[in-house]
Structures are given as structure tokens and as C-alpha cells.
N, C-alpha and C positions, 0 to 999 in steps of 0.2 A: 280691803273688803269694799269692793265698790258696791253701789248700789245702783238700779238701772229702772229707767221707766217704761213699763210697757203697755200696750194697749189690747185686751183682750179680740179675736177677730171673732169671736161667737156670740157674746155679749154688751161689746162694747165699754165694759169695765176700765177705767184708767189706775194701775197703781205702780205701787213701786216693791223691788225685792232687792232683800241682798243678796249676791252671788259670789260665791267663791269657786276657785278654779276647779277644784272636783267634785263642785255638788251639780247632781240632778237640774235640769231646764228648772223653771219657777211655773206656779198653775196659776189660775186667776182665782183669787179668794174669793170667788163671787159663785160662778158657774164651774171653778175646778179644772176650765179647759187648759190646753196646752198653745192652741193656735193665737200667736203672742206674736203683737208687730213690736219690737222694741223702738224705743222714741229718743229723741236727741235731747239731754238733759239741761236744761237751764239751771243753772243754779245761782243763786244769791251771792255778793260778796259787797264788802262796805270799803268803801271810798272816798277819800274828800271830795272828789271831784268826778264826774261822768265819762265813761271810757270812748273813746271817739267814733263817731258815726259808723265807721270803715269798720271797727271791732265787733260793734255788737248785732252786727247779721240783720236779712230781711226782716222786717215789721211782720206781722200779722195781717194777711189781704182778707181774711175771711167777718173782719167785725170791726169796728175804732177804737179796737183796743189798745192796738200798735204795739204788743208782748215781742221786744227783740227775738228772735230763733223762730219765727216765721206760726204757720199755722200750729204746728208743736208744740208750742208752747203754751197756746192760747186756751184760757180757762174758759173762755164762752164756747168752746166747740168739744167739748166732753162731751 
């Protein structure tokens, strides 16, 4: 059951839904719509140590936030 992040393109809504292989697209809990960018998921995981530069993909160019997975991921540009 994965779960996937999309980005509303009516509203601008950022969430997330779970999707399974024979359910219906997901609406935006916000405005309902359908027109849904889906987004490249960042996700958490814990480690003694930092995974190496090379792994964890473009910075974020849009603020100093430097959120590995690029603009995507970035919490200041909801």
C-alpha cells in the first residue's frame, strides 16, 4: 500500500493519499479536484551516519533550506 504525495493543480493543496492498485485516482481533500501533479516522496529513515552526497540528490535552489530531493521536497514552497 503505497502512499504518494501530490500536489493539487486548482488549489495548490499539498497531501498525501494511499493508493492501491484498483482504487479510483485520489481528490484533493481541500477543493475535491482531480488535477493532481504527483510529487517525488522524500522520506525519513535513521542512521548512524549520513548517506553520501552522491545519494541524496539536488539541494533545494528555491530558499537555504537545502531539503535533499530538490524543490519537492521543500516545506517553504507549499
Amino acid at each position: 500500500m503505497p502512499i504518494f504525495e501530490y500536489i493539487c493543480t486548482d488549489c495548490r493543496k499539498r497531501f498525501e493519499a494511499l493508493v492501491y492498485n484498483n482504487s479510483k485516482p485520489p481528490q484533493c481533500p481541500l477543493c475535491h479536484g482531480t488535477n493532481l501533479d504527483q510529487q517525488i516522496s522524500v522520506f525519513a529513515m535513521g542512521a548512524s551516519r549520513a548517506a553520501p552526497s552522491s545519494l541524496a540528490g539536488p539541494a533545494c535552489e528555491g530558499c537555504a533550506c537545502s531539503v535533499p530531493g530538490g524543490p519537492a521536497g521543500c516545506p517553504n514552497l507549499d
